[in-house]
C-alpha positions in Angstrom: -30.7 -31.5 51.4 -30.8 -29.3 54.1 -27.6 -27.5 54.1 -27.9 -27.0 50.1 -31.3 -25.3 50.7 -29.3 -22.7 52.7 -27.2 -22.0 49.3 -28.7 -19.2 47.1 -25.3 -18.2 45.5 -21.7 -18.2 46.5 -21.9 -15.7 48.9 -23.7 -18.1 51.5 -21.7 -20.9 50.5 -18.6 -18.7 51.7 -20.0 -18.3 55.2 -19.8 -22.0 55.9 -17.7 -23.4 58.5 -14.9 -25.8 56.6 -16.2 -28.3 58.8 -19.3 -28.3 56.6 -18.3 -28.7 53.3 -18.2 -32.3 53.2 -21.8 -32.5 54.2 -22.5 -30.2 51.2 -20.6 -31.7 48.7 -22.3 -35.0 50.1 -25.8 -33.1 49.4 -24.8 -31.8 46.2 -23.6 -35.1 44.9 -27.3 -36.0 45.3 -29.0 -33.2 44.2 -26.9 -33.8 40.8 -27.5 -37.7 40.8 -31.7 -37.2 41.6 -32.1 -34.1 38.9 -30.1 -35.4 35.6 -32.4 -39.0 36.7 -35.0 -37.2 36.0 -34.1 -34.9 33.2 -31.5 -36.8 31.2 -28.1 -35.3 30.6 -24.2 -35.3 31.5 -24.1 -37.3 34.5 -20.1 -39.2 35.1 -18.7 -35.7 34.6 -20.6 -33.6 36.6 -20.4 -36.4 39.8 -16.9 -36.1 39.7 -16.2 -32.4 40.1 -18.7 -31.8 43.2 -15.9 -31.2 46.0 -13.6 -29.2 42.8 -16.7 -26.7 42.1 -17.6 -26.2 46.2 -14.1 -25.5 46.6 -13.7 -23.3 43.7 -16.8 -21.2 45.0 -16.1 -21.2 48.7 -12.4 -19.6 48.0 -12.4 -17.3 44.9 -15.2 -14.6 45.0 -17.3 -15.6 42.4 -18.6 -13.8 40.1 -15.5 -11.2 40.3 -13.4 -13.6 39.7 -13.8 -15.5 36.9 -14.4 -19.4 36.5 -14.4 -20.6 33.0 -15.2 -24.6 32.6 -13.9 -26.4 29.3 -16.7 -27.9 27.3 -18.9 -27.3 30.3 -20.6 -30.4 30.5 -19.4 -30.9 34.4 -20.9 -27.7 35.5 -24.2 -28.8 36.9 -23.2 -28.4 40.4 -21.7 -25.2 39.0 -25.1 -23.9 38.4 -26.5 -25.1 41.4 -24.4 -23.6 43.5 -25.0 -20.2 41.5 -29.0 -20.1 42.2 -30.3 -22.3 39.5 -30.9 -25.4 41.9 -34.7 -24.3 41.7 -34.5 -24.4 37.9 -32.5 -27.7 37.4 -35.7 -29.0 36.5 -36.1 -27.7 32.9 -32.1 -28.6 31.9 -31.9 -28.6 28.4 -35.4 -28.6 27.9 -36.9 -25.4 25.5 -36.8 -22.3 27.4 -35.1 -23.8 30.2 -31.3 -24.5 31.8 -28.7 -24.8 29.0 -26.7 -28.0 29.4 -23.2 -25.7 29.3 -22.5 -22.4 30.5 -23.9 -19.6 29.3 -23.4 -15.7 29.6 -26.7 -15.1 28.8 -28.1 -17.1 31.5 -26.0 -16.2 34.5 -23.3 -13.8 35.8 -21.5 -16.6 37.4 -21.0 -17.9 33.4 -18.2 -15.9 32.9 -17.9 -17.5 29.0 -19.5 -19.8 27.1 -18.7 -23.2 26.6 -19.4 -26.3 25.0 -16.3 -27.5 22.8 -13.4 -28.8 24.0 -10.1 -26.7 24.8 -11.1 -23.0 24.7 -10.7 -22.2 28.7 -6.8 -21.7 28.9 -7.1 -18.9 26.3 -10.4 -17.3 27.3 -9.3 -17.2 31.0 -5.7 -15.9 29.8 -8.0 -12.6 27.7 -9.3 -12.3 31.2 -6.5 -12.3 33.2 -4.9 -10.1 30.9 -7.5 -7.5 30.2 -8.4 -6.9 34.2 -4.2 -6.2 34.2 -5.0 -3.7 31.4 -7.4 -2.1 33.3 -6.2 -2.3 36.4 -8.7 -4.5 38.3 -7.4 -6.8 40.5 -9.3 -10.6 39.8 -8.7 -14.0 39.5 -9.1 -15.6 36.5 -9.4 -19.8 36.5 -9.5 -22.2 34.0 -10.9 -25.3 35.0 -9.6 -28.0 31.9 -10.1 -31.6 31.8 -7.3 -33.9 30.7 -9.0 -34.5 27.6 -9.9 -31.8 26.1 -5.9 -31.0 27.3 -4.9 -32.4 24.9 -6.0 -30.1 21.8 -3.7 -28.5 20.5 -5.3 -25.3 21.1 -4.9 -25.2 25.0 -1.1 -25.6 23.9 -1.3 -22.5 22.5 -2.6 -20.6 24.9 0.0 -22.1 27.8 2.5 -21.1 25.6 1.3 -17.4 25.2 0.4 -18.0 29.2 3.8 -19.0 30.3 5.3 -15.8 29.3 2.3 -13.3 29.8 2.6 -10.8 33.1 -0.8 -11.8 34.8 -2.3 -14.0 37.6 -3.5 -17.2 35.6 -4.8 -20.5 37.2 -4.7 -23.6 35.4 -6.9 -26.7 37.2 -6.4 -29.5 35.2 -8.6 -31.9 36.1 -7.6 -35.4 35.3 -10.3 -37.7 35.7 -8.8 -41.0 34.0 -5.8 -41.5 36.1 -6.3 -43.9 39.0 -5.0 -41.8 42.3 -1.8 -43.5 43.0 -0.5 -44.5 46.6 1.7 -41.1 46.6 -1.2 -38.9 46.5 -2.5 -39.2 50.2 -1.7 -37.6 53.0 1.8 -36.6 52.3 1.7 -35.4 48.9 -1.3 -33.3 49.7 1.2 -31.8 52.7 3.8 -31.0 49.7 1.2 -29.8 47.3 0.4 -27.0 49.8 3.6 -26.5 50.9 4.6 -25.8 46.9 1.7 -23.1 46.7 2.4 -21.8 49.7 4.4 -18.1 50.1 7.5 -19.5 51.6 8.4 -21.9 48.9 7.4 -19.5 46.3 10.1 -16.6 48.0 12.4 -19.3 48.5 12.4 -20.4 45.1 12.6 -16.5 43.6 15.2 -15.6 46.5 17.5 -18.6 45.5 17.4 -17.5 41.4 18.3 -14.0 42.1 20.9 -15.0 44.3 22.6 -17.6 42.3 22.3 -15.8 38.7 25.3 -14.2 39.9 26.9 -17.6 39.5 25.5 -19.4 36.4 27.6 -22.9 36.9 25.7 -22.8 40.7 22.7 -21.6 39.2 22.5 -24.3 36.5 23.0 -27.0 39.2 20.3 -25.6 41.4 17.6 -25.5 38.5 19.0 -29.3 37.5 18.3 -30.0 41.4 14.9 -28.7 41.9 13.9 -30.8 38.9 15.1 -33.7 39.8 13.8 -33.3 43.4 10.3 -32.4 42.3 10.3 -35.1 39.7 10.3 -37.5 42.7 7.0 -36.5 44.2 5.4 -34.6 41.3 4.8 -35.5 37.5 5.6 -33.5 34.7 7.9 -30.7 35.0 6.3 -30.3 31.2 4.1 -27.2 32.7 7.4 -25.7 34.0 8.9 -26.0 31.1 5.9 -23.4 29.6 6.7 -21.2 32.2 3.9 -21.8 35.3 4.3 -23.1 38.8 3.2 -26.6 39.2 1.0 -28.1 41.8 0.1 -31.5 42.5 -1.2 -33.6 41.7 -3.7 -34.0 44.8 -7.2 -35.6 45.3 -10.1 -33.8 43.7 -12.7 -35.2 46.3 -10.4 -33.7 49.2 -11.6 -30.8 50.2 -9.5 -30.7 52.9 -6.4 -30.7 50.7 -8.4 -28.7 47.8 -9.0 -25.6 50.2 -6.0 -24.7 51.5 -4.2 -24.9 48.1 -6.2 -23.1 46.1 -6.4 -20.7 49.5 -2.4 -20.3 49.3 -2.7 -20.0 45.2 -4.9 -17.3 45.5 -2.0 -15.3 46.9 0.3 -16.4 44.6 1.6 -14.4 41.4 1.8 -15.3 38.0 0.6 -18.3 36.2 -0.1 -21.4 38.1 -1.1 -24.7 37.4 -2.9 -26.9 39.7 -3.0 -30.8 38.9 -6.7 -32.5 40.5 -7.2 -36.0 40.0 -11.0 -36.8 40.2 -12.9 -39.7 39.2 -15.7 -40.1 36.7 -18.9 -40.9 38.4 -17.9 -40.0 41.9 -20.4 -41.0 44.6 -22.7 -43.4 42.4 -21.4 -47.0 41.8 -23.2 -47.7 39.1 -21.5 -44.7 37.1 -18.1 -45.4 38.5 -18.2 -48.5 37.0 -19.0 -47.6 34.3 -18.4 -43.6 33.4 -18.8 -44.1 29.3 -22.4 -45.3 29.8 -23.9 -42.5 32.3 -21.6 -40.0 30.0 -25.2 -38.6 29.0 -28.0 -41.1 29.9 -31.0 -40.2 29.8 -33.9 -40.7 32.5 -33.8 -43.4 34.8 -34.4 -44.6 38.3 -31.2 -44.2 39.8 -31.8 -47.3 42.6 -32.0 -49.3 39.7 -29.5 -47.7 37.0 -29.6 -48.0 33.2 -31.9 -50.6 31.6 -31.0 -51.5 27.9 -34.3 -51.1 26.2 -35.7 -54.4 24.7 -38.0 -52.4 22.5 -37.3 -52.7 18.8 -36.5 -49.4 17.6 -35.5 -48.1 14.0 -31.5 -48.6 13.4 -30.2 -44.3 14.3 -27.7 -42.9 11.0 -25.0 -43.4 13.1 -25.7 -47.0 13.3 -26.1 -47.5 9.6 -23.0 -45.6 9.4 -21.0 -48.1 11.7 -22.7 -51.2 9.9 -21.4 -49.4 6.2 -17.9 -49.0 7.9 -17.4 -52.4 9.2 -18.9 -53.8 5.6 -16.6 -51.3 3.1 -13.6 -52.3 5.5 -14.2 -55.8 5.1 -14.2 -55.3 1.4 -11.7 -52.4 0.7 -8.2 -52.7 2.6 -7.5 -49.4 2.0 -10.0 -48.1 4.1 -9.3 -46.4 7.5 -11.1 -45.0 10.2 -10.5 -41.7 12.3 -12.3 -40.1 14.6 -11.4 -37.3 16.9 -12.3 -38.5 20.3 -15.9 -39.8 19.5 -15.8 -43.3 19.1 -18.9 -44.3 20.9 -20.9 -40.9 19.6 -19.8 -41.8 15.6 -20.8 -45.4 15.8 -16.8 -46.4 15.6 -16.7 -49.3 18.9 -17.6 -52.2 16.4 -14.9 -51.0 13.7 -12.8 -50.9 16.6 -13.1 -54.1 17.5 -13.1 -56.1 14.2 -10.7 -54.0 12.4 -7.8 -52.6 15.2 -5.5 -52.0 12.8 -7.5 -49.3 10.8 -8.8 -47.8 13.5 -7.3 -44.6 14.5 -8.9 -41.9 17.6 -6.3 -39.0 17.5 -8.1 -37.4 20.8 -9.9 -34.0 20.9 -7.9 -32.6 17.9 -10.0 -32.0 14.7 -7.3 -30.3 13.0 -4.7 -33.3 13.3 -7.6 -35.6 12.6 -8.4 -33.9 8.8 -4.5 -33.7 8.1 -4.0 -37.1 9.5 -6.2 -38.7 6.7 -5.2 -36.2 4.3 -1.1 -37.9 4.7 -2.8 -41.2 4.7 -4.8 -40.7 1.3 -1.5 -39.4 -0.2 -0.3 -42.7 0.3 -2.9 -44.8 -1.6 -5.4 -45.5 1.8 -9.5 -44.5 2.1 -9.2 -42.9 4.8 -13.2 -42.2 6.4 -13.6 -39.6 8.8 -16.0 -40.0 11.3 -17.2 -36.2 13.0 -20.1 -34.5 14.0 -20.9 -31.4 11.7 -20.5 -28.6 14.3 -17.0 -29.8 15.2 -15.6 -30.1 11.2 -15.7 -26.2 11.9 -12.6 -26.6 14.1 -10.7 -27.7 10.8 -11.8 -25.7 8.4 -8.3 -24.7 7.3 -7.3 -28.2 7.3 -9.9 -29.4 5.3 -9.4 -26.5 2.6 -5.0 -26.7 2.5 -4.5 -30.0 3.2 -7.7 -31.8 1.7 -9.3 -29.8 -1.0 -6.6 -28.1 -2.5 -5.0 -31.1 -2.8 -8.1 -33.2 -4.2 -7.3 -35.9 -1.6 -10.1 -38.7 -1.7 -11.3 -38.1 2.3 -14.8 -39.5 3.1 -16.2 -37.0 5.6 -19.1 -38.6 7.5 -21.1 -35.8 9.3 -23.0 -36.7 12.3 -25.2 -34.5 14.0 -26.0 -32.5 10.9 -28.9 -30.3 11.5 -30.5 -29.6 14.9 -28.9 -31.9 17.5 -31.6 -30.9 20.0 -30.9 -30.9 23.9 -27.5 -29.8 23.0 -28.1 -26.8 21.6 -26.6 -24.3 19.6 -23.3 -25.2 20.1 -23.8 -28.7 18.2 -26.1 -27.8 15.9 -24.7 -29.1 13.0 -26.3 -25.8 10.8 -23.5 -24.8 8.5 -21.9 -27.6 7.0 -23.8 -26.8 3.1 -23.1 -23.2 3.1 -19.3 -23.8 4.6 -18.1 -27.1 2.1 -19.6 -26.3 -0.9 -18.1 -23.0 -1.8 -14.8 -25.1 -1.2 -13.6 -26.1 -4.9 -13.0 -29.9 -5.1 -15.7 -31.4 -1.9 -18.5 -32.9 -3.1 -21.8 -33.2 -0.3 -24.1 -35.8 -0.3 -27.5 -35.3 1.7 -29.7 -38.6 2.2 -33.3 -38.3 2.9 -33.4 -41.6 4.8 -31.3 -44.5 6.2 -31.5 -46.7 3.3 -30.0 -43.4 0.9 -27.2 -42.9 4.1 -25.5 -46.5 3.1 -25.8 -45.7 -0.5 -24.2 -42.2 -0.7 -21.8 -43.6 2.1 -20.7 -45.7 -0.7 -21.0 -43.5 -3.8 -18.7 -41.1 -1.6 -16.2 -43.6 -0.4 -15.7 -44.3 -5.0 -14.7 -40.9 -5.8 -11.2 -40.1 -6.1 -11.9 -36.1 -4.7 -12.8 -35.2 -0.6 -16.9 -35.7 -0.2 -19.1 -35.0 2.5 -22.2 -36.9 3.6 -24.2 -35.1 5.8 -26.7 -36.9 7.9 -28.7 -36.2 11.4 -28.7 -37.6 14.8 -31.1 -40.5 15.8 -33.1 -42.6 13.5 -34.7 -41.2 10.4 -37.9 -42.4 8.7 -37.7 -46.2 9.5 -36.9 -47.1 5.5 -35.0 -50.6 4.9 -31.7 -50.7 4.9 -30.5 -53.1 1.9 -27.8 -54.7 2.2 -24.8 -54.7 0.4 -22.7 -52.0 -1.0 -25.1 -50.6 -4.1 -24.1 -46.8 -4.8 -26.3 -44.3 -6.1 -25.4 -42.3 -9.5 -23.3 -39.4 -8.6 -24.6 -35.7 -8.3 -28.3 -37.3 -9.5 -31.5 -36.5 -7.8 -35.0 -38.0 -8.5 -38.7 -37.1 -8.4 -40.2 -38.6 -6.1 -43.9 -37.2 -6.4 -45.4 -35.5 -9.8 -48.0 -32.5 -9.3 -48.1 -29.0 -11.1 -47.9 -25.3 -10.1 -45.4 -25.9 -7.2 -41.8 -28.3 -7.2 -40.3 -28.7 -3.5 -36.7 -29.4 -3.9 -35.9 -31.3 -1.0 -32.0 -32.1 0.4 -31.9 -35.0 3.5 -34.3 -35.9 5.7 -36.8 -33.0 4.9 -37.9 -34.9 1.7 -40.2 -36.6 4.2 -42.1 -33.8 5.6 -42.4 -32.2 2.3 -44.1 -35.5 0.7 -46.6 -35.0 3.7 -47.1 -31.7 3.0 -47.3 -32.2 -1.3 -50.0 -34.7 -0.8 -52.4 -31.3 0.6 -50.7 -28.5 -1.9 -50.5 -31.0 -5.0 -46.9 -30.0 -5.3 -44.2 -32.0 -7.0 -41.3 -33.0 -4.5 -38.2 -33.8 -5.8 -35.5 -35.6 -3.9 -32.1 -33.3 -5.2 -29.2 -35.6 -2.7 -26.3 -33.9 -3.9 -26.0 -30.3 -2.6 -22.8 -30.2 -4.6 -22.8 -31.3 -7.3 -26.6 -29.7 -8.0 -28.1 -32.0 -10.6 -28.7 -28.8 -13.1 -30.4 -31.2 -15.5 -32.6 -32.3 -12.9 -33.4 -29.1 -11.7 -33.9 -26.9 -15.1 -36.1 -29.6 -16.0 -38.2 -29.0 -13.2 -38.5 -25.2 -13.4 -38.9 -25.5 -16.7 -42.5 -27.7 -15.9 -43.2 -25.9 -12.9 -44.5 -22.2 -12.2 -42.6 -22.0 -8.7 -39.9 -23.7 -6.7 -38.8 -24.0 -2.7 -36.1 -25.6 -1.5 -36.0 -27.7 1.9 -32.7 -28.0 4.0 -32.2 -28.5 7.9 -29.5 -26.2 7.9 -28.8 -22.6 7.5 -30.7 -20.8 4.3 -27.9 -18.4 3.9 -25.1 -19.4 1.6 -26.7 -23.2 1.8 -28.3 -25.5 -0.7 -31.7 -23.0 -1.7 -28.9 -20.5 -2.7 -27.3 -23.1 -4.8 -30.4 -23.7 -6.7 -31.1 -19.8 -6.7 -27.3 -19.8 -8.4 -27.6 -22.3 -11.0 -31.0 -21.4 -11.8 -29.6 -17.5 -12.2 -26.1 -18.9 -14.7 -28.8 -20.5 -16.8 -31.0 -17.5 -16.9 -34.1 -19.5 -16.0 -36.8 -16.6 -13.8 -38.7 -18.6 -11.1 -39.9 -17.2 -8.0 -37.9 -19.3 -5.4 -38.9 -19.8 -1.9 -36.0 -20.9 0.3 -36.7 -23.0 3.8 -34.1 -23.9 6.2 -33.1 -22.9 9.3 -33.5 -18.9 10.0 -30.2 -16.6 10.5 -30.1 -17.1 14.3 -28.7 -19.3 16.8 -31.4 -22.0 17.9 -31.1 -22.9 21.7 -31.6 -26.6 23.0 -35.1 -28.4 23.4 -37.1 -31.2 21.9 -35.6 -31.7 18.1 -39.2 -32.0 16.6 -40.7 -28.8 18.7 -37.8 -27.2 16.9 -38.1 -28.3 13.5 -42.1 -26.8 14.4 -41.0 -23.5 15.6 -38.6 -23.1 12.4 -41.7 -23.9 10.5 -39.8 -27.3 8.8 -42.4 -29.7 9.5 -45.4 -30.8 7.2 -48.0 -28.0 8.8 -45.0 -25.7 8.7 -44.3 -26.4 5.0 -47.7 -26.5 3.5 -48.2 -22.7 5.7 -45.3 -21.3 4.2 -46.2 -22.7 0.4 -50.3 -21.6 1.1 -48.4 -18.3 1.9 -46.3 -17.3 -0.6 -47.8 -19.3 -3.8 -51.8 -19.1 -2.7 -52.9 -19.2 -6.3 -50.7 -21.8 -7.6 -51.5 -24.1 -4.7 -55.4 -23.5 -5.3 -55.0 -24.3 -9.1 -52.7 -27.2 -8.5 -54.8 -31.1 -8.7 -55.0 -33.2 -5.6 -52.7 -35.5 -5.3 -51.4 -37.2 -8.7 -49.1 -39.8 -8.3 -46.2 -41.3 -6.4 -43.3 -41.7 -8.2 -40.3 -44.0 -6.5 
């Protein structure tokens, strides 16, 4: 690692020799490999765009000119090259590196990023507002062929292609195999396209011949069809930019010297990389899904499937209940938006083909999709996270709602996602589906509830939600079968006096911990929407106080819907509502930051103690366990 020592920012980087790169990238790659080993985190990604970020750094001058990385996810060497090698240590941990870039964190972030297919248009406001004022920068989207193909980077090459301003596009395409043209001569034509003469040559030759449109026309039909031969795609013409490529990603001699002459260039560009996943480490390139985001392990050695019995994660009950209500109901479908392995689809997708449809990174096709298909008599079940149903929040209002289309939404991720962050929290799917008219949300308290409510949803003949987190949950039996649970009904599930606990999902568990010390009554409500009104008038009606328990955010969520119903039937309790507080919560251990948000038993029974002291000291020891 001695070269990468050297590198305290891009500044040092940029007085290199060329000559030296390789050994750096070579340095880098395992730096990378030896730190996310250690740490956990995005691995495949970030080994495959070492020589792309070295180059990137060593010819633009970073921080002036701006990089911004889609997702993020492969911008580890990013940061290491930008003085956070010494901190690499703490990714993703609390109060350390952030596992995506982050303004906050470094001026070398130039936006943040952590879902798909925002660069292109961030990079364009860039581009566009240092032409307003008059600064002269580079602006660089870096864009992986995935996230490409949302139809919001569309957009923004469409608004690009005819925009006045120095745009790069770098789309890196890391699940193409590099074919035999991309070697040593294609990398010759690729700069020879960037370069200045081709780029006169080509606006000499339009001005020219505009005088004659018949020669005109065949010179544009020429050009094409010459450039089809060596390049793919004249698609990114088409939008109006000058396409490069594609060339090897892992070149740097052949990376340098383009971007070097596309620096010069004017107007938008687009520059075609082909890297591969994994880069470097065999073990990864074999297999890119897998070390997508392991976590530790000894890197001699590789991944070890753990032969530990462990508690089945939601996301597994979730695929078991798919694969079960497809076998029974033919109607059902599946959909994901490009998270097969993540939403616990790869068994559906292998038993049921046919009914399984990934529609790529595009949420808002995905909730339209199913919404055509339920208008033609299918069940159709769509599998996504929470924090990326906010990318189709129009869809899932016009297409779905409005049109009380029976679309089973099942929400992974809801709640704190943990090492993730902020940007996949899953903290506003109450407050944001049930002020929509027609969606119903479910939230189970356990695993055993998930497969229930997973069933109750998939009966109704209106859009519902069921909301559960990531990993396992409290280690309950899962019962087999398809048994649904009553619609819009909760249940007691402890009986004390002076204090109820209305708890929605997994916090029902925490809160029973925390009863058993306060002699409160906890109350298990599942259905944020409907709100079982009987339920809950009953209980404030025996009770001198209430709280309400939700991982997500307090404001607008499932405490407000209790402080709402309880207000329309003019019942006066004081009502204390526990969630998550109005601020974004940054990555670290999920249980440290249920603690710090005070959601945990200890956390619970403090906030109770506080705000109903003399109810709690009046209230019996435990009573009784109900359920």
């Amino acid at each position: 690692m001695a070269l990468l020592e050297t590198i305290n920012d891009p500044a040092d980087l940029r007085k290199l020799p060329r000559t030296q790169l390789p050994l750096l990238a070579q340095e880098l790659r395992a730096f990378v490999l030896d730190s996310v080993s250690r740490t956990g985190g995005h691995l495949s990604s970030n080994l495959g765009t070492v020589e792309l970020t070295v180059a990137l750094h060593y010819v633009f001058n970073t921080p002036h000119d701006r990089l911004v990385w889609d997702v993020g996810h492969q911008t580890y060497p990013h940061k290491i090259l930008t003085g956070r090698r010494d901190r690499m240590d703490s990714l993703r941990q609390l109060g350390g590196l952030s596992g995506f870039p982050q303004r906050l964190e470094s001026e070398y972030d130039s936006f943040g990023t952590a879902h798909s297919s925002t660069s292109i248009s961030a990079a364009l406001g860039m581009a566009m507002a240092a032409r307003h004022k008059g600064e002269h920068r580079h602006a660089v989207a870096i864009i992986g062929d995935g996230a490409m193909s949302a139809g919001m980077a569309f957009e923004a090459l469409n608004n690009a292609g005819v925009a006045d301003c120095n745009l790069l596009v770098i789309l890196n395409d890391n699940d193409m195999s590099i074919s035999p043209p991309v070697g040593a001569l294609n990398r010759y034509l690729a700069q020879l396209m960037s370069g200045q003469f081709y780029a006169a040559a080509k606006s000499v030759g339009k001005n020219v011949l505009k005088v004659a449109p018949p020669l005109f026309e065949l010179a544009k039909r020429f050009e094409e069809g010459a450039k089809g031969l060596v390049v793919p795609a004249t698609l990114f013409e088409k939008f109006g930019f000058n396409y490069i490529g594609p060339i090897d990603g892992h070149d740097l001699d052949s990376l340098v010297p383009t971007l070097e002459n596309i620096k010069h260039l004017k107007g938008p560009q687009f520059l075609h990389v082909v890297t591969k996943k994994g880069q470097g480490y065999k073990l990864a390139e074999a297999d890119p899904v897998a070390y997508h985001g392991p976590g530790k392990f000894d890197p001699a050695v590789g991944l070890v499937k753990s032969t530990a019995v462990s508690k089945p994660t939601f996301t597994q009950v979730f695929g078991n209940w798919l694969c079960d209500m497809a076998q029974q109901d033919p109607r059902l479908v599946g959909i994901t938006p490009a998270m097969r392995e993540g939403s616990g689809l790869v068994e559906f997708e292998k038993r049921f083909p046919e009914r399984y449809y990934d529609v790529g990174i595009a949420e808002q096709h995905a909730v339209t999709f199913a919404a055509g298909m339920a208008t033609e008599g299918l069940k159709p079940v769509v599998a996504i996270y929470s924090t990326f149903l906010q990318r189709a929040y129009d869809q899932l209002i016009h297409d779905v709602a409005i049109q009380k289309l029976p679309v089973v939404f099942a929400l992974d991720r809801a709640g704190l996602v943990g090492a993730d962050g902020s940007t996949h929290a899953g903290a506003y799917d109450i407050p944001f589906l049930r002020c929509i008219p027609n969606v119903s949300v479910a939230c189970p308290a356990d695993e055993n509830e998930c497969r229930k409510l997973l069933t109750s949803a998939f009966e109704q003949d209106h859009p519902v939600a069921v909301r559960y987190p990531r990993g396992a949950g409290a280690g309950v039996q899962v019962e087999p079968g398809l048994q649904s649970l009553p619609f819009g009904k909760g249940e007691v599930r402890r009986e004390g006096k002076g204090v109820a606990m209305l708890a929605f999902g997994t916090l029902l568990y925490p809160a029973l911990q925390a009863a058993e010390r306060l002699g409160a009554t906890v109350v298990n409500m599942r259905w944020a929407k409907p709100l079982d009104t009987v339920l809950l008038l009953s209980v404030a009606q025996q009770h001198q106080a209430l709280v309400t328990l939700e991982e997500g955010a307090v404001m607008g969520g499932a405490g407000s819907a209790v402080a709402e119903a309880l207000n329309a039937a003019g019942v006066a309790r004081p009502l204390l509502q526990l969630g998550l507080r109005d601020e974004f919560i940054e990555h670290g251990d999920p249980a440290k930051l249920l603690s710090l948000q005070g959601l945990d038993a200890a956390g619970i029974e403090a906030s109770v103690r506080e705000r109903f002291a003399a109810l709690v000291e009046r209230a019996a020891p435990a009573l009784k366990i109900v359920g």
